[in-house]
KEZAPA-55056 format. One record per atom (N, C-alpha, C, O): residue in three letters; x, y, z. Coordinates in steps of 0.02 Angstrom, whole numbers, padded with zeros to 5 digits, always signed. Layout:
! residues N
ALAXYZ;...
! end
This chain:
! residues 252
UNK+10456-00385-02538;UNK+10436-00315-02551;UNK+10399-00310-02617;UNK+10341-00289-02617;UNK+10428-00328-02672;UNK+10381-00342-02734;UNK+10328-00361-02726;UNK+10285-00322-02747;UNK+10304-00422-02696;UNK+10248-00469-02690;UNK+10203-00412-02659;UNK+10142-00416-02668;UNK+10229-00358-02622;UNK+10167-00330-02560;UNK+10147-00280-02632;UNK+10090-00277-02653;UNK+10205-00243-02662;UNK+10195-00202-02702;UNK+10131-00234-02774;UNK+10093-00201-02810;UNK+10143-00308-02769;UNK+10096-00320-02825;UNK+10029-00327-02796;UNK+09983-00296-02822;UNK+10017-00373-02729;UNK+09966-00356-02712;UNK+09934-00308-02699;UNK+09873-00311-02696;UNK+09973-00245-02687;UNK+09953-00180-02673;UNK+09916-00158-02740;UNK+09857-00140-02733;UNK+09936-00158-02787;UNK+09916-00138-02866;UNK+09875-00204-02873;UNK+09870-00224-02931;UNK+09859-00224-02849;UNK+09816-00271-02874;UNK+09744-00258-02844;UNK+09689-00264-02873;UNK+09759-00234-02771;UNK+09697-00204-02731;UNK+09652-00144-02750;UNK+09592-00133-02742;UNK+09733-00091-02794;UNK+09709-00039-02833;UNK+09655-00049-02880;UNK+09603-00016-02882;UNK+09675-00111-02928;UNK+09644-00114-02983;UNK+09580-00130-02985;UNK+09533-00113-03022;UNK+09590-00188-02909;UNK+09506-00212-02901;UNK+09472-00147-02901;UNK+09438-00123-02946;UNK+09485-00125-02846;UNK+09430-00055-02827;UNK+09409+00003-02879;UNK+09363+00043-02869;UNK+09457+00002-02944;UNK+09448+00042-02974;UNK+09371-00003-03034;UNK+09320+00026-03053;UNK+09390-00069-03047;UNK+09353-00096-03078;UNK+09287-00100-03038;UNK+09238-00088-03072;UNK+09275-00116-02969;UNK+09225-00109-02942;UNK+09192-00028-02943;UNK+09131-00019-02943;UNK+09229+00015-02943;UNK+09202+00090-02964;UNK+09153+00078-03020;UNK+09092+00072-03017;UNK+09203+00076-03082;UNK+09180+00073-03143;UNK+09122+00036-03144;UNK+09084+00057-03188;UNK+09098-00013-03110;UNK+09054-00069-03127;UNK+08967-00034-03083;UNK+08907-00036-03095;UNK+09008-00008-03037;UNK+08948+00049-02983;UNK+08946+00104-03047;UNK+08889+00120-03066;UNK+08990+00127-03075;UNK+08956+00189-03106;UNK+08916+00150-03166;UNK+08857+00163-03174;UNK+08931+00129-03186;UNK+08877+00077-03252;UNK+08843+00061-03229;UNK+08794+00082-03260;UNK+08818+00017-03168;UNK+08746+00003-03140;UNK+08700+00061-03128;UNK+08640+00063-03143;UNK+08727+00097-03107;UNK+08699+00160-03092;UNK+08676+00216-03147;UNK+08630+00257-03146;UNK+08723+00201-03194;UNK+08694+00243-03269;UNK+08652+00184-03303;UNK+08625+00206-03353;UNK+08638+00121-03294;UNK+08588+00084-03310;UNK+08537+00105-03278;UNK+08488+00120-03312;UNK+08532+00113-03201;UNK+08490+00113-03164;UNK+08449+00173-03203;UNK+08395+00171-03233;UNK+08488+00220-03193;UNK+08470+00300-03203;UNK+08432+00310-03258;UNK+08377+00335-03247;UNK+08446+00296-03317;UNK+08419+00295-03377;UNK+08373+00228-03371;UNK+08368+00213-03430;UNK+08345+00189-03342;UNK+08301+00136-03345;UNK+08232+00191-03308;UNK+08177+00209-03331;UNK+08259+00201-03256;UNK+08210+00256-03226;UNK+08168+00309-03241;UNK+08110+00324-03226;UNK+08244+00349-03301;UNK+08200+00392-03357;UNK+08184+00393-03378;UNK+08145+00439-03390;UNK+08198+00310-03428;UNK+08144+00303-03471;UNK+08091+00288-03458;UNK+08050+00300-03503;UNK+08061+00255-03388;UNK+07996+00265-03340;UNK+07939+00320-03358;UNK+07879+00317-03372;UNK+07985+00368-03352;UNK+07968+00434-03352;UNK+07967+00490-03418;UNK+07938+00545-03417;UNK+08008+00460-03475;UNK+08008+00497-03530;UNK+07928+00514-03556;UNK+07927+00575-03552;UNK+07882+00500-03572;UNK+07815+00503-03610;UNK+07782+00529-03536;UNK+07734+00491-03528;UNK+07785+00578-03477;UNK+07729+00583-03433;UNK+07687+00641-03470;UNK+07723+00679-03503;UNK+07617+00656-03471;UNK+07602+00701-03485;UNK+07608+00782-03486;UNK+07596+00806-03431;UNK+07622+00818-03526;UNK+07677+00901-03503;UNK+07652+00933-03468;UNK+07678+00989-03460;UNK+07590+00915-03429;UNK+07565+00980-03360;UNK+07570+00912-03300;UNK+07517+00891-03277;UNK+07626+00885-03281;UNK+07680+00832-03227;UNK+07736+00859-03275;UNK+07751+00870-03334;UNK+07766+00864-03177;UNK+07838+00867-03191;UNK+07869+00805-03143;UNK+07833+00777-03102;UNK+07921+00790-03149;UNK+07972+00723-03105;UNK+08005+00775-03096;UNK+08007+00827-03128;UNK+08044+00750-03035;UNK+08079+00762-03001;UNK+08118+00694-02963;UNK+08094+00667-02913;UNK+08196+00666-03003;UNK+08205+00607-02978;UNK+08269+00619-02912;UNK+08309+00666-02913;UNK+08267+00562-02852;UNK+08295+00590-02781;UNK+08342+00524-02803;UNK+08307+00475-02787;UNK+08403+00501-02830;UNK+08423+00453-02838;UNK+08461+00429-02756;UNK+08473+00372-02734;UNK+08471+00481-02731;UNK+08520+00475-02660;UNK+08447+00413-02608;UNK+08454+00360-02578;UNK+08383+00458-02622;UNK+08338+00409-02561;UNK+08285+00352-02601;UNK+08240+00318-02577;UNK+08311+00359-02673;UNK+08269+00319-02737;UNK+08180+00324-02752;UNK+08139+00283-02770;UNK+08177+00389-02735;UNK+08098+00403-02769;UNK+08106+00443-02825;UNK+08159+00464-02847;UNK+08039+00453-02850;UNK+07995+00511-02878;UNK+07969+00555-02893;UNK+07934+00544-02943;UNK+07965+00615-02872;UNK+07907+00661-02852;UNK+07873+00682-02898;UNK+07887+00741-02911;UNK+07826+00658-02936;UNK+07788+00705-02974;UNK+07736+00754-02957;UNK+07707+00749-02903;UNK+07722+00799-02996;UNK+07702+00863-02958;UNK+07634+00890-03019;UNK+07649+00873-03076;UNK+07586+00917-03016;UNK+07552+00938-03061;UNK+07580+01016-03102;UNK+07583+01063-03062;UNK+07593+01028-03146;UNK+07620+01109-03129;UNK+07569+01168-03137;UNK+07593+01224-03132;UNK+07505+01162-03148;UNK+07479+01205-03138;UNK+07454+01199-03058;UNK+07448+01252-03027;UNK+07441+01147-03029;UNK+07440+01147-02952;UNK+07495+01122-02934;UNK+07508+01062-02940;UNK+07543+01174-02903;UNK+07619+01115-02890;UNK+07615+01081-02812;UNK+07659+01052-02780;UNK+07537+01099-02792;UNK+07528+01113-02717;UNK+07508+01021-02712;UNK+07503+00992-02658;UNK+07501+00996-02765;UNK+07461+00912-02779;UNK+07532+00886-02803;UNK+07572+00923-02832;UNK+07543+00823-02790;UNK+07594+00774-02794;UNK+07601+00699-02778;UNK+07561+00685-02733;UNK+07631+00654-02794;UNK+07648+00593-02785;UNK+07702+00577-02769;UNK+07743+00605-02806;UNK+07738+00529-02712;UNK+07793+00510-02713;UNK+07816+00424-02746;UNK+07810+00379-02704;UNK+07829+00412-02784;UNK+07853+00346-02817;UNK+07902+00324-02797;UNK+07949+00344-02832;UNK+07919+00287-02753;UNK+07994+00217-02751;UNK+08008+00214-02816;UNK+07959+00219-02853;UNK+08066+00208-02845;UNK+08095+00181-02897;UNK+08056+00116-02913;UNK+08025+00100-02964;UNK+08067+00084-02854;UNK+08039+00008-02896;UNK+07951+00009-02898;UNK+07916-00041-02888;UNK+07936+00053-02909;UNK+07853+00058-02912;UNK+07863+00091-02971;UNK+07806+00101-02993;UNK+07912+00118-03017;UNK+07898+00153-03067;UNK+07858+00116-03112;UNK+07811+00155-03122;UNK+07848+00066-03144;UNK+07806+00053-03168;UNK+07713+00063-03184;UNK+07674+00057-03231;UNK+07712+00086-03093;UNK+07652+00126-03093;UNK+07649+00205-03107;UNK+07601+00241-03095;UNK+07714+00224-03136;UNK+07677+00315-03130;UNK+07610+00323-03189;UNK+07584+00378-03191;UNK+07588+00279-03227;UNK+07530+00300-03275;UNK+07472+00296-03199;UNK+07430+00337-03180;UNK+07487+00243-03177;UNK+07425+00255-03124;UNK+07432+00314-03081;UNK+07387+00353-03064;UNK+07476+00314-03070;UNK+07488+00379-03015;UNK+07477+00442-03045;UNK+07464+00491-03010;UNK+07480+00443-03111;UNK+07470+00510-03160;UNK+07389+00512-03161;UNK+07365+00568-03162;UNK+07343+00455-03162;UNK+07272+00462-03194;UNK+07248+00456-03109;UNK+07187+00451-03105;UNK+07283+00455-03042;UNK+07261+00476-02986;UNK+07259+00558-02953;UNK+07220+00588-02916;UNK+07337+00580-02996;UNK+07334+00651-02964;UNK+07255+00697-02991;UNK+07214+00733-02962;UNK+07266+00668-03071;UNK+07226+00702-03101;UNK+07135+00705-03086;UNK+07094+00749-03097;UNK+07131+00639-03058;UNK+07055+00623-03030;UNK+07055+00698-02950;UNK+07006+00732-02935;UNK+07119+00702-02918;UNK+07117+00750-02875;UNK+07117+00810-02885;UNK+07092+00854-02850;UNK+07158+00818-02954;UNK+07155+00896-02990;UNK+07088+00925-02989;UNK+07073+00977-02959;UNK+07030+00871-03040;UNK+06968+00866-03052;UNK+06925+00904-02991;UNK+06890+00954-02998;UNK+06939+00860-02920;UNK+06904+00898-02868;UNK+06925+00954-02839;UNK+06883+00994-02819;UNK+06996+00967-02829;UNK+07018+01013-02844;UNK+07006+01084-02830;UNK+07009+01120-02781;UNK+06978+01092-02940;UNK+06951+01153-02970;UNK+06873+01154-02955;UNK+06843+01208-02961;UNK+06839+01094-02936;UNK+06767+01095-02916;UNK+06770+01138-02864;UNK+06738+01191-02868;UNK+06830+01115-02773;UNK+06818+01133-02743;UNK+06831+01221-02739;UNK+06793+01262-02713;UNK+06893+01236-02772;UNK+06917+01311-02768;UNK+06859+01339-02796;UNK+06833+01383-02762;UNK+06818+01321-02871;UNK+06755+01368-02893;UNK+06708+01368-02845;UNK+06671+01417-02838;UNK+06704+01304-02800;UNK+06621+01319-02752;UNK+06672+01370-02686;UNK+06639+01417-02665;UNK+06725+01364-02664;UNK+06745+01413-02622;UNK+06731+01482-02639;UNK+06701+01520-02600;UNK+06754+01503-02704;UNK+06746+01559-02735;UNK+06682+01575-02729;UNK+06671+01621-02689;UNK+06623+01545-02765;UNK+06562+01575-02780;UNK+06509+01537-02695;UNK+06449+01552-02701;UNK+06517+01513-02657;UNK+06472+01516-02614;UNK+06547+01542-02550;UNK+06513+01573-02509;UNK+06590+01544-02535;UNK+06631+01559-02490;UNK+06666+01598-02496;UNK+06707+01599-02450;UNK+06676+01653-02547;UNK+06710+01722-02561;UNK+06760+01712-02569;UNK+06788+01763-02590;UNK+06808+01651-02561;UNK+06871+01631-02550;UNK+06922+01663-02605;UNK+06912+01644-02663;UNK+06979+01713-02594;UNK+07018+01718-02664;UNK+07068+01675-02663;UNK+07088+01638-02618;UNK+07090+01685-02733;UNK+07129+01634-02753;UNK+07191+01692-02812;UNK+07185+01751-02826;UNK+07241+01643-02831;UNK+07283+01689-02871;UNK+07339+01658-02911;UNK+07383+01631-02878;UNK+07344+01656-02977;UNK+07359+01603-03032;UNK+07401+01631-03065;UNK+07384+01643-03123;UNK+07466+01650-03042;UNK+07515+01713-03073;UNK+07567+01660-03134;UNK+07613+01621-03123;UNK+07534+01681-03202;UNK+07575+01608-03254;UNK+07536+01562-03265;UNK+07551+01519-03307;UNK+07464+01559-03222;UNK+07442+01497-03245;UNK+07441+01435-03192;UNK+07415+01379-03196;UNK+07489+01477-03129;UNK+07510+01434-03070;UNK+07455+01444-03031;UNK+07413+01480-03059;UNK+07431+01416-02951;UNK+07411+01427-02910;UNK+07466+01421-02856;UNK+07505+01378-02837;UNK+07446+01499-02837;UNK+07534+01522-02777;UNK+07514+01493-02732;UNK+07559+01496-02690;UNK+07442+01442-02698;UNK+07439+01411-02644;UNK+07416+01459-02591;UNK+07435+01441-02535;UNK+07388+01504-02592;UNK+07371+01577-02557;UNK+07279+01561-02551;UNK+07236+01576-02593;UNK+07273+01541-02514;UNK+07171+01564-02488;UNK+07177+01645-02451;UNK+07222+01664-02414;UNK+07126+01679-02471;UNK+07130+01733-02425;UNK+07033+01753-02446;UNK+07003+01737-02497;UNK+07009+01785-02395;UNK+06940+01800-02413;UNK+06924+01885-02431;UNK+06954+01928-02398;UNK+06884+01903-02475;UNK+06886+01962-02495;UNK+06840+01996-02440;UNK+06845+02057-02440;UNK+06801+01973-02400;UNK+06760+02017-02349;UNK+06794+02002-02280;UNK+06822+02054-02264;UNK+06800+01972-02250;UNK+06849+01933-02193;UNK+06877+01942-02172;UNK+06899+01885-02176;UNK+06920+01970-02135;UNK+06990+01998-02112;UNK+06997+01932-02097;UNK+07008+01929-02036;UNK+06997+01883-02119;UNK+07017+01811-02099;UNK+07111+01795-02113;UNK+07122+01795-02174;UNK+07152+01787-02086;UNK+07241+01760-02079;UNK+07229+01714-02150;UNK+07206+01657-02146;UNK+07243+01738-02201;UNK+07282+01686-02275;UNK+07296+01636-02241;UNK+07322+01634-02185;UNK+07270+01574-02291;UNK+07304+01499-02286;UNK+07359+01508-02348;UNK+07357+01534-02404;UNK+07417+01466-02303;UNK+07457+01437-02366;UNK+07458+01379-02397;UNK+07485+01341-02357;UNK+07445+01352-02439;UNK+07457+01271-02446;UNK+07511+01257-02475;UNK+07504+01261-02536;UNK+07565+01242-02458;UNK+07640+01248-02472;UNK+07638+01149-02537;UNK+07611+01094-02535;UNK+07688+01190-02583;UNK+07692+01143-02622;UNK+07707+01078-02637;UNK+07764+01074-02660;UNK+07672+01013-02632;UNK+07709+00946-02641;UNK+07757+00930-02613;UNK+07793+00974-02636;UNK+07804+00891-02567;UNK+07864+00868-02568;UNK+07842+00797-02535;UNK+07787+00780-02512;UNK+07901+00762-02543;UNK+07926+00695-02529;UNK+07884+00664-02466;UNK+07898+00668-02406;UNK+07821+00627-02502;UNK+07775+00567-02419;UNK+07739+00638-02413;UNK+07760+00663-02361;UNK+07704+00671-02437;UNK+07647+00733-02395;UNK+07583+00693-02424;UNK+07586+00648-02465;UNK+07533+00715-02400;UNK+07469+00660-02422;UNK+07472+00701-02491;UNK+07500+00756-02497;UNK+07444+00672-02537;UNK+07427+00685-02603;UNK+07361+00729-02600;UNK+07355+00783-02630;UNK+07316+00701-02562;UNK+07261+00747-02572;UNK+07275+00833-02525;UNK+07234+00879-02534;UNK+07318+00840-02493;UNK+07330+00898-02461;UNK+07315+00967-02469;UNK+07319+01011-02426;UNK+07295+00973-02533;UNK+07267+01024-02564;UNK+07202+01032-02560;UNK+07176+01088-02555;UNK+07157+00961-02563;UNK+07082+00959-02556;UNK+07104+00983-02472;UNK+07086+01041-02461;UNK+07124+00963-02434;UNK+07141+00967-02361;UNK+07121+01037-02341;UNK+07067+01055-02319;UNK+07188+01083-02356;UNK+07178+01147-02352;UNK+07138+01172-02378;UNK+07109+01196-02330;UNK+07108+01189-02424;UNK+07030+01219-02446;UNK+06998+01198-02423;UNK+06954+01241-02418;UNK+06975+01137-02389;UNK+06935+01148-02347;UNK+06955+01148-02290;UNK+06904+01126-02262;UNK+06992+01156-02249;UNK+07023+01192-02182;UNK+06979+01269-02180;UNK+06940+01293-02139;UNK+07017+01301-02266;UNK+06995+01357-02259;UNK+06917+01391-02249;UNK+06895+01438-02217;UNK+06885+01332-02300;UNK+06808+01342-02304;UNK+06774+01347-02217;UNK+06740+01391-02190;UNK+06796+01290-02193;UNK+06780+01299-02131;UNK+06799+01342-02072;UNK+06765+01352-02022;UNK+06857+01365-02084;UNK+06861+01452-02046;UNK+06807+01500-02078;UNK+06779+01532-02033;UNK+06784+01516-02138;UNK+06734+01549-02168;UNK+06672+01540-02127;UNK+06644+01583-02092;UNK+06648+01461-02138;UNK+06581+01462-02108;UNK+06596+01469-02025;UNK+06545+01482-01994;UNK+06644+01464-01994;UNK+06627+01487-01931;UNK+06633+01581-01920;UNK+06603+01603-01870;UNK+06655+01613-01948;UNK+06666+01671-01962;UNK+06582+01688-01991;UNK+06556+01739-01969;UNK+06549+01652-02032;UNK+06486+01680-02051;UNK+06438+01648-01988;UNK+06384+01677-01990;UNK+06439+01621-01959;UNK+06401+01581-01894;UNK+06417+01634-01838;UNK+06377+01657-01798;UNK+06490+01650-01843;UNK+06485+01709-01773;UNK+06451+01766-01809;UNK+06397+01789-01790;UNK+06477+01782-01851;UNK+06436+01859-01879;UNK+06362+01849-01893;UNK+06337+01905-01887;UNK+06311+01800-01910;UNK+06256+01797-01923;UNK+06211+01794-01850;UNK+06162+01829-01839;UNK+06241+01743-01804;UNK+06231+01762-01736;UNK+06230+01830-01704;UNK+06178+01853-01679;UNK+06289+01862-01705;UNK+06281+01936-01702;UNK+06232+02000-01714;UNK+06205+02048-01686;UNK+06240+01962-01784;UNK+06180+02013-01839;UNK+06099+02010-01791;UNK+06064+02051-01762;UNK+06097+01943-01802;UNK+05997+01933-01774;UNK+05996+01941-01701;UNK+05941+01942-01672;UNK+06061+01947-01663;UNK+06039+01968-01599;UNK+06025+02046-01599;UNK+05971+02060-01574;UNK+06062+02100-01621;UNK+06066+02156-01631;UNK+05987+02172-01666;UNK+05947+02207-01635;UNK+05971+02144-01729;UNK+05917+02164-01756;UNK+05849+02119-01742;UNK+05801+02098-01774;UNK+05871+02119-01680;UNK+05786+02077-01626;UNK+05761+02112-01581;UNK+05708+02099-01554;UNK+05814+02184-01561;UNK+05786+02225-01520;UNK+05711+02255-01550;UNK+05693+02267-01608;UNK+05670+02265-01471;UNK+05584+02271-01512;UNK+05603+02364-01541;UNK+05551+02395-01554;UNK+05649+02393-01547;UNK+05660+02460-01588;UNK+05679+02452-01653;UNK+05683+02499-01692;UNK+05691+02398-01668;UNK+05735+02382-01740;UNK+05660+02352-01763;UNK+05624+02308-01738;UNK+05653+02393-01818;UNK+05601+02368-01865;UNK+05635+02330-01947;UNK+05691+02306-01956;UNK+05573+02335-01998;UNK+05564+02294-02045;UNK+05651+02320-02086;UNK+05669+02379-02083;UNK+05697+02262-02124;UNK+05726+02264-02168;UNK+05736+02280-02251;UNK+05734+02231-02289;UNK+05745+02330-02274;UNK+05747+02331-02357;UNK+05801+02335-02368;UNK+05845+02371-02343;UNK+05803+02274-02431;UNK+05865+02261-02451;UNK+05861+02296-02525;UNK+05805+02301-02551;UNK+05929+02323-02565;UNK+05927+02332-02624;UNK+05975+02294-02635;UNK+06025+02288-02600;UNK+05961+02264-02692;UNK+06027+02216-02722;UNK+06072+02232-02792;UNK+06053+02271-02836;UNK+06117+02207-02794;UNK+06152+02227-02852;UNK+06185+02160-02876;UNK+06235+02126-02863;UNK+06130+02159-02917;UNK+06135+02075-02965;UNK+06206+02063-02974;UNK+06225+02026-02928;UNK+06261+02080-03021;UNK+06308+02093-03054;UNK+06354+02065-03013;UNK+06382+02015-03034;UNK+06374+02094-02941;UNK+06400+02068-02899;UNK+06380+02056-02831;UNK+06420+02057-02784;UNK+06331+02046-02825;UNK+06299+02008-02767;UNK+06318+02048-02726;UNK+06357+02022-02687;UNK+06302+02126-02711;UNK+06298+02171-02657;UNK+06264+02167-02648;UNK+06224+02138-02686;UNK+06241+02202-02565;UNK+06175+02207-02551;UNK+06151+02287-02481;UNK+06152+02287-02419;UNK+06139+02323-02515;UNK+06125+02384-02464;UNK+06075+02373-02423;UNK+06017+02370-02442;UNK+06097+02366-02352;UNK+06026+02354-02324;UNK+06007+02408-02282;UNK+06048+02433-02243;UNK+05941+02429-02288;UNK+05913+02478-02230;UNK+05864+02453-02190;UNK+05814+02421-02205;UNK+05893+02479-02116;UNK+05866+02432-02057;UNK+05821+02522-02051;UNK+05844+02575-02071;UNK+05742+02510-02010;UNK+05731+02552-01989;UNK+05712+02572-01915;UNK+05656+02553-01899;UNK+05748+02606-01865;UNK+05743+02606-01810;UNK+05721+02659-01752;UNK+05759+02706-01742;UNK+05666+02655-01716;UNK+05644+02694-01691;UNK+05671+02717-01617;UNK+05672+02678-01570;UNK+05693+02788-01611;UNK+05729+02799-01544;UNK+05630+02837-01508;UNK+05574+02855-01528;UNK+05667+02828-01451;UNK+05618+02826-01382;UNK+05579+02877-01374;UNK+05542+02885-01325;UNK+05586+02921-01430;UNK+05524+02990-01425;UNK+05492+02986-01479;UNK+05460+03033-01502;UNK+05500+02903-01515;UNK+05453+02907-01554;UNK+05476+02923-01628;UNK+05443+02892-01669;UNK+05517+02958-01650;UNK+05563+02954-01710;UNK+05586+02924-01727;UNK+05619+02890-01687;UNK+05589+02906-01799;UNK+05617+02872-01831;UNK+05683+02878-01878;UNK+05691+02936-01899;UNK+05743+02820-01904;UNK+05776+02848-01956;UNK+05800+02772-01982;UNK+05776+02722-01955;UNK+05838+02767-02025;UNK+05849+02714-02051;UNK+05939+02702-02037;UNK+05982+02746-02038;UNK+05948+02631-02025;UNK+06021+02629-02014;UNK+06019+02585-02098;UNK+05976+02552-02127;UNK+06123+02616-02118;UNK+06114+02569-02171;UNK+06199+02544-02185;UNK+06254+02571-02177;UNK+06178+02485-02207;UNK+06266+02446-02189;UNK+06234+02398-02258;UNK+06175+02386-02271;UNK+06293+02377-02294;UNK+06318+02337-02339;UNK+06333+02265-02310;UNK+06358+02245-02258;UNK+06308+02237-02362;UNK+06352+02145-02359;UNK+06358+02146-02432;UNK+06342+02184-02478;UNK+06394+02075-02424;UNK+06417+02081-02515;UNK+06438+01987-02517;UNK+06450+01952-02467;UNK+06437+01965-02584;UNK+06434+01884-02577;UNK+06449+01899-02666;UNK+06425+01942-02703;UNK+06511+01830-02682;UNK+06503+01829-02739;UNK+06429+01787-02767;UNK+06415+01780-02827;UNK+06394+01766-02720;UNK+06327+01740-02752;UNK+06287+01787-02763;UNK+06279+01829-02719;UNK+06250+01791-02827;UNK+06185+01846-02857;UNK+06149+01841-02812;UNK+06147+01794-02773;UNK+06117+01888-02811;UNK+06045+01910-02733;UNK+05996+01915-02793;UNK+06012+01943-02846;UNK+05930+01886-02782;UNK+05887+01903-02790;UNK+05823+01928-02751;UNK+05824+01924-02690;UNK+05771+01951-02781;UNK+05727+01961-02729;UNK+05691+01904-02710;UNK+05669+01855-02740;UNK+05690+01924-02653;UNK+05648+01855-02590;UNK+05732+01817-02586;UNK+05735+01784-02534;UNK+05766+01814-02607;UNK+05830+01772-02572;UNK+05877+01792-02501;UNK+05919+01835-02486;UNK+05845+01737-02470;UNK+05861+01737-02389;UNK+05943+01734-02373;UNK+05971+01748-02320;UNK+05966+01716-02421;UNK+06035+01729-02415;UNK+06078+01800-02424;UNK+06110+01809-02475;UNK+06077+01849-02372;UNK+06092+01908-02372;UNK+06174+01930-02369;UNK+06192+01978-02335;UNK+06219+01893-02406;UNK+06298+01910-02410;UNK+06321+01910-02326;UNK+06286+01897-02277;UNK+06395+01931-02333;UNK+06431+01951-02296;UNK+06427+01998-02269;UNK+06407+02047-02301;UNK+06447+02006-02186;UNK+06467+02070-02187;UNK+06535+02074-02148;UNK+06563+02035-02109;UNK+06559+02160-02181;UNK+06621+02159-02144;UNK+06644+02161-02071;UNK+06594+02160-02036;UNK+06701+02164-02034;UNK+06704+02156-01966;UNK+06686+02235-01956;UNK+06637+02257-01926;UNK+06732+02270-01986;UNK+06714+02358-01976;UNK+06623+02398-01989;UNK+06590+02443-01963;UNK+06618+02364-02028;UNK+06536+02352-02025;UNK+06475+02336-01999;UNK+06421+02364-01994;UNK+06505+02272-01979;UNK+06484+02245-01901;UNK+06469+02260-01836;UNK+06423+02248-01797;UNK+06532+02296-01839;UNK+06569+02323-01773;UNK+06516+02404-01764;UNK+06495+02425-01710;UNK+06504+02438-01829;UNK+06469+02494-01839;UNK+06392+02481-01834;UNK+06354+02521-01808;UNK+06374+02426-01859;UNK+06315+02430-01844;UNK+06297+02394-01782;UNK+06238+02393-01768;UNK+06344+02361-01739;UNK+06348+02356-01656;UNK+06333+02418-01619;UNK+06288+02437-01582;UNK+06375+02436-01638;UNK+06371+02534-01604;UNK+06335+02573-01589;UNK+06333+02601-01534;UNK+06295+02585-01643;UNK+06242+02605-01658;UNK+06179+02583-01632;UNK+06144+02621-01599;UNK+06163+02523-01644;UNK+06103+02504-01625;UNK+06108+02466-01519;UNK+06060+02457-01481;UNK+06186+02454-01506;UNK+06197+02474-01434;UNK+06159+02544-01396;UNK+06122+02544-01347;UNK+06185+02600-01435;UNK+06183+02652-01409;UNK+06106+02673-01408;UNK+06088+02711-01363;UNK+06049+02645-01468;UNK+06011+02673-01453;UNK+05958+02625-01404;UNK+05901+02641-01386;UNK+05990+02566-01391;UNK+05982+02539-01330;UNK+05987+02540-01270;UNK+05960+02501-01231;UNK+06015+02574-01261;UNK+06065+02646-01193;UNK+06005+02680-01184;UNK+05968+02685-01134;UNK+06000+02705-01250;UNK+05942+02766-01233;UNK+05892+02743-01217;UNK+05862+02782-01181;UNK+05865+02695-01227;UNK+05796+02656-01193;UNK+05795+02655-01134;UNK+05751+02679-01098;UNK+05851+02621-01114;UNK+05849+02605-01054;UNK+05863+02650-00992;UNK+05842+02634-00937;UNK+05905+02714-01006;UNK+05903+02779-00987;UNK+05827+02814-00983;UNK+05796+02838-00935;UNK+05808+02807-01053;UNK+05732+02828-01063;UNK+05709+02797-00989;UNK+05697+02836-00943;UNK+05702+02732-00980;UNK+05646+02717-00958;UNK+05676+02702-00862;UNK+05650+02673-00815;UNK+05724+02730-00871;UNK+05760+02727-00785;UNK+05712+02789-00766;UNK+05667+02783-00725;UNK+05728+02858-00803;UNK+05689+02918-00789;UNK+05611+02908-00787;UNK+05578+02924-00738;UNK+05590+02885-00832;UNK+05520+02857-00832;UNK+05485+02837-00767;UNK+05430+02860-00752;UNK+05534+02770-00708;UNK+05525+02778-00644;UNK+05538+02789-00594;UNK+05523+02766-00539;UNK+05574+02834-00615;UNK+05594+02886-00563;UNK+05537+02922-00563;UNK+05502+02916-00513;UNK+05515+02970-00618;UNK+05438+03001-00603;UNK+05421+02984-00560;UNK+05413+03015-00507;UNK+05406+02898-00576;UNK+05318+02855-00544;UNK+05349+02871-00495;UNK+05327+02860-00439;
! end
């Protein structure tokens, strides 16, 4: 009975020393890791996963850009730091050319980007680009901006289609545009002749954060409700033509 009782306390003791020896490897580990990570530059943050042994660093003014690091790759986070940042770089190229040739908004509440695309003329559905986590591609951010860019240009491809079919009817005459440098509005008056020979002018807005100048063929946006109004309109007095000219042979 003794003998079981000593081996018994003896089994205790191992396991307790094998504890102890896991928690010291592990506070070696831990702090070998951090110190990996102590000097990263202060716009990266870490985020360490000791349970699945990565990394996550994150940009914090884009938290939407990130890296995942294995522990045993720590040695590379300087590279991985001078990679996010080559992506940051394109980035802010791509969000400014969204902005100024694609209307695209954007919104930086702190200094952050909330990851929000939405277009100021567009009734276009907000993109989200949800923030960094664990294995997402790194470039994911270039990804979604341009996801978004390209809902834009098909949105300006259906509406520009639209536009020049409507203003090809032989009643729709010459275009004057007035522009408004400042913010790239643009008032346009279409002038259109109904079937007895009268005239009046239709007039609808586009708008583009790009400056209009004169002679510039690039005539903004227009809205869907806008669109939709100057559909209407120049439908209806297409009606009347063709009404006009049903009666016309009926006469003959």
């Amino acid at each position: 009975m003794g003998s079981q009782r000593s081996f018994a306390d003896c089994l205790v003791e191992i396991e307790k020393r094998e504890l102890s020896l896991q928690a010291k490897f592990q506070e070696a580990a831990t702090n070998k890791i951090l110190n990996f990570y102590a000097n990263l530059p202060p716009h990266i943050s870490a985020e360490h996963d000791f349970e699945k042994g990565h990394t996550i660093l994150r940009d914090r003014q884009l938290p939407q850009l990130g890296v995942t690091i294995p522990f045993a790759e720590a040695r590379l986070a300087e590279n991985k730091v001078r990679f996010m940042d080559s992506i940051k770089r394109e980035a802010f190229i791509l969000l400014s050319r969204a902005k100024m040739e694609y209307d695209v908004q954007t919104s930086f509440p702190r200094g952050k980007f909330d990851g929000i695309l939405s277009h100021s003329i567009y009734g276009l559905e907000p993109k989200v680009i949800e923030d960094y986590e664990a294995g997402d591609n790194p470039s994911k951010i270039l990804l979604g901006i341009n996801d978004f860019i390209c809902a834009v240009m098909e949105q300006d491809d259906a509406h520009d289609k639209k536009l020049d079919a409507l203003l090809a009817h032989d009643f729709v005459g010459a275009t004057k545009v007035a522009f408004h440098a400042r913010r790239g509005e643009r008032t346009n008056a279409v002038r259109l002749e109904r079937p007895d020979g009268r005239t009046f002018s239709l007039i609808f807005e586009t708008a583009s954060n790009r400056r209009a100048e004169v002679g510039d063929i690039h005539r903004g946006r227009i809205a869907e409700a806008e669109l939709a109004r100057v559909e209407k309109t120049i439908q209806a007095l297409a009606k009347a033509y063709s009404q006009a000219q049903e009666a016309v042979l009926k006469i003959a």
